[in-house]
C-alpha positions as CSV (number, residue, x, y, z in Angstrom):
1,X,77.1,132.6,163.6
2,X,77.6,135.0,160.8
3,X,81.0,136.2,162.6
4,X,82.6,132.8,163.2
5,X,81.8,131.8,159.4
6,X,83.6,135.2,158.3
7,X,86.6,134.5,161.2
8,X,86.9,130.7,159.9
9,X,87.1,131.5,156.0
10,X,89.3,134.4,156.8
11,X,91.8,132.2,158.9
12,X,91.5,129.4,156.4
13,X,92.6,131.9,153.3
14,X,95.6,132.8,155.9
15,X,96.9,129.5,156.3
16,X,96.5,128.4,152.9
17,X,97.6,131.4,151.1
18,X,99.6,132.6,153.7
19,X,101.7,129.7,154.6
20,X,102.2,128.6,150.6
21,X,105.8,129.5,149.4
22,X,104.7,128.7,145.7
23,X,103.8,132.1,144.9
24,X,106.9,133.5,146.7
25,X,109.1,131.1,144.1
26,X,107.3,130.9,141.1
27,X,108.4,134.0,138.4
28,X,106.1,136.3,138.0
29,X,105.8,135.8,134.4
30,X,104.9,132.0,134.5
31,X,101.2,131.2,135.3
32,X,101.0,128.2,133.8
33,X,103.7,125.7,134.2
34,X,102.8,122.1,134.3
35,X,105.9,119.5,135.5
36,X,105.5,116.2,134.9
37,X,108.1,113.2,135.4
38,X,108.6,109.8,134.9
39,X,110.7,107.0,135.9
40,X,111.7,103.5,135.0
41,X,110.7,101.8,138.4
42,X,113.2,98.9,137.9
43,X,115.8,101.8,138.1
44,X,117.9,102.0,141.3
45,X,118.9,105.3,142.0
46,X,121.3,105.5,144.5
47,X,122.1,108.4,147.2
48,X,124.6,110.0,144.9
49,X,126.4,109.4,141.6
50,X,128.0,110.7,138.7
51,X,126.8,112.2,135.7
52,X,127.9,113.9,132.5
53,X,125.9,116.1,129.8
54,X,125.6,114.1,126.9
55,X,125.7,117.4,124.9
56,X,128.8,119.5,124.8
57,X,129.4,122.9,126.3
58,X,127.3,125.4,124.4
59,X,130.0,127.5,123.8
60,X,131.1,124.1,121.5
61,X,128.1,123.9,119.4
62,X,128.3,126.7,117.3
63,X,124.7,128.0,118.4
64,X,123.8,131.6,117.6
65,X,124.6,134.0,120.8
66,X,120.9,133.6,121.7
67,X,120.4,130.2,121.5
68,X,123.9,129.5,123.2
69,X,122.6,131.7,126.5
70,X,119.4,129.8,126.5
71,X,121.6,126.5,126.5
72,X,123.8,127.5,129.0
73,X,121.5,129.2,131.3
74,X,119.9,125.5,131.7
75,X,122.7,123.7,131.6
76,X,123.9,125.7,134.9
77,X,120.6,125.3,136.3
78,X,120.8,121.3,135.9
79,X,124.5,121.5,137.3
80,X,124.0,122.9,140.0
81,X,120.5,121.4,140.8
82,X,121.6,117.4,140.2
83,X,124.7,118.9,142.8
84,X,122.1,119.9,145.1
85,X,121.1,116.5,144.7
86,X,124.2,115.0,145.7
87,X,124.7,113.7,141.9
88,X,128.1,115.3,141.1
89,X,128.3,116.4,137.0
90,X,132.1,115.1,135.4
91,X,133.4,115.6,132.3
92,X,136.1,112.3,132.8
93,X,136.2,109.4,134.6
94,X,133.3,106.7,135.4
95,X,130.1,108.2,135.6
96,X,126.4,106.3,135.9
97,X,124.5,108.4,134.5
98,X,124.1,110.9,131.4
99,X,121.9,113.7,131.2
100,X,120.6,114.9,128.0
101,X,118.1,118.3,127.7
102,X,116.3,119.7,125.0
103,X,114.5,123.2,125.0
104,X,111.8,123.3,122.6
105,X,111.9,125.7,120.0
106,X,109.4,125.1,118.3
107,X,106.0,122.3,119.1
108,X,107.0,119.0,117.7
109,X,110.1,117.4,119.6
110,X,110.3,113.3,120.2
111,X,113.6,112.4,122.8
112,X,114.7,108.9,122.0
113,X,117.9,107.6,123.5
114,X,119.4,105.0,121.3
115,X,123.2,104.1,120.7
116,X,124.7,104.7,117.5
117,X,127.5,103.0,117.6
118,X,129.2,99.8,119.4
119,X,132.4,99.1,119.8
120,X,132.9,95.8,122.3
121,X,130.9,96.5,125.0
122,X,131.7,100.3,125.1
123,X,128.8,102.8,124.2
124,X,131.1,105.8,121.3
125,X,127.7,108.3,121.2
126,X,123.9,108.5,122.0
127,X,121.6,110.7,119.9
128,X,118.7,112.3,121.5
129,X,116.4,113.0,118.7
130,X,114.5,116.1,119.6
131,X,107.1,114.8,120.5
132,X,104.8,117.3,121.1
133,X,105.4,119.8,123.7
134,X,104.5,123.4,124.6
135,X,107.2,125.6,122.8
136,X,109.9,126.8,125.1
137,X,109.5,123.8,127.4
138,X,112.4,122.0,129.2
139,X,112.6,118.0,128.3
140,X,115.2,116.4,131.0
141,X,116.5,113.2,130.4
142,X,118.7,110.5,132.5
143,X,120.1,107.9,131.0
144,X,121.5,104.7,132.4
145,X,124.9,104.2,131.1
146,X,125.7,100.6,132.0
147,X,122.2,99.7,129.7
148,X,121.9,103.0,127.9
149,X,118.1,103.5,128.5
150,X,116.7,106.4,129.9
151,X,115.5,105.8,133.3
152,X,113.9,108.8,134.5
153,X,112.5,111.8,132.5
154,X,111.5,115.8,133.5
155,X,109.2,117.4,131.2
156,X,108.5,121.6,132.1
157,X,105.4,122.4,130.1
158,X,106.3,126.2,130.3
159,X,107.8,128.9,127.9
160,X,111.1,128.8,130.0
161,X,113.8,130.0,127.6
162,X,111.9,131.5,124.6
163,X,109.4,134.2,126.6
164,X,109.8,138.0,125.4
165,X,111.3,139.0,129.4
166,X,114.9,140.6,130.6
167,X,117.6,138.2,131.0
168,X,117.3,137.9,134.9
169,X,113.6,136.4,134.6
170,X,114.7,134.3,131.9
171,X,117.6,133.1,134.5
172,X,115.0,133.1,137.1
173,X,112.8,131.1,135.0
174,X,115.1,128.5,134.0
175,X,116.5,127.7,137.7
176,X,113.0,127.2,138.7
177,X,111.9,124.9,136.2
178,X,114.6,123.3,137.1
179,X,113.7,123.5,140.8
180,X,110.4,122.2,140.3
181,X,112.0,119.3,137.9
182,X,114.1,117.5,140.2
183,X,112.2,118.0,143.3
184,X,111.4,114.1,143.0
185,X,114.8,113.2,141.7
186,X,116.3,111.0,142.4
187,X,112.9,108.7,143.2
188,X,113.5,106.4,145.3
C-alpha cells in the first residue's frame, strides 16, 4: 500500500510539474508577478484590427537613455505581441484602436483616458494620466477610438523594467509580461 501511495504522489508531481511550461517561461528573477485584465464587455473586438500607440516613439520624448530603453523595450514587446494577435500597429491611416502604456516608476499612478480637445467630431489628443500599483509594473491600455473609452485594460503587478538585472532579463522580462498580458486579448 505504502508503494502505490509513494508511486502515485511521485507520478502526480511528474505530470504536474513536469508537464507545466510556466517555469520553463517565466524569468528567473520574477517570482511574484500577478496579471490581471479587464474589459468593457459591451466591447466588440473583432478578429483583427488596427492600432496605434498613443505615445510617440521614445526616441521622441526626450527621456533620459535609461528610461528611453525601458520605453522602447515594451513598446516592441506590445508591437509585436498585439501582431501576434493579428492586431496590426500603424502610425497613418484608419485605425480602431489606440494603445496607451505606462511603466510605473514609482507606487502611485491613476490611467484615465479622456479627450482633451474636440474639433467636429474628430478626437486632436488623449491624455493618459499616470493609481496604486507595484513599482516597475506594466499598465496596458486599449482605447476605443470611434467613442474614445478604454475598453480593455492589462495590469502586470511585477518589477518589469526597473529590477537591478542585465539588459537581456530586463528584455526577457518585459516580452513576458507582455506574453502573459494579452494571452486573453482580444476577449471575445
Amino acid at each position: 500500500m505504502k508503494r502505490n501511495i509513494v508511486l502515485f504522489i511521485m507520478v502526480t508531481n511528474i505530470v504536474f510539474n513536469g508537464c507545466s511550461n510556466y517555469q520553463h517561461t517565466l524569468p528567473s528573477t520574477i517570482s511574484d508577478i500577478v496579471i490581471s485584465t479587464t474589459y468593457d464587455p459591451k466591447a466588440k473586438f473583432p478578429n483583427t484590427a488596427t492600432c496605434a500607440f498613443l505615445r510617440v516613439d521614445p526616441e521622441k520624448e526626450g527621456l533620459p537613455p535609461e528610461a528611453e530603453s525601458i520605453v522602447k523595450r515594451v513598446r516592441e514587446a506590445l508591437q509585436d505581441g498585439l501582431e501576434n494577435k493579428k492586431y496590426k500597429v500603424s502610425k497613418s491611416g484608419t485605425i480602431d484602436y489606440l494603445i496607451d502604456y505606462h511603466i510605473v516608476a514609482q507606487h502611485n499612478v491613476k490611467i484615465l483616458a479622456e479627450r482633451t480637445q474636440i474639433s467636429g467630431q474628430e478626437w486632436l489628443s488623449v491624455v493618459g494620466i499616470p493609481d496604486d500599483f507595484i513599482k516597475g509594473s506594466l499598465v496596458v491600455d486599449v482605447i476605443d477610438v470611434k467613442s474614445l473609452k478604454p475598453v480593455w485594460r492589462g495590469i502586470c503587478n511585477a518589477n518589469i523594467a526597473l529590477a537591478p538585472v542585465s539588459e537581456q532579463e530586463k528584455e526577457t522580462r518585459a516580452r513576458y509580461a507582455v506574453r502573459q498580458l494579452l494571452k486573453t486579448f482580444p476577449p471575445n
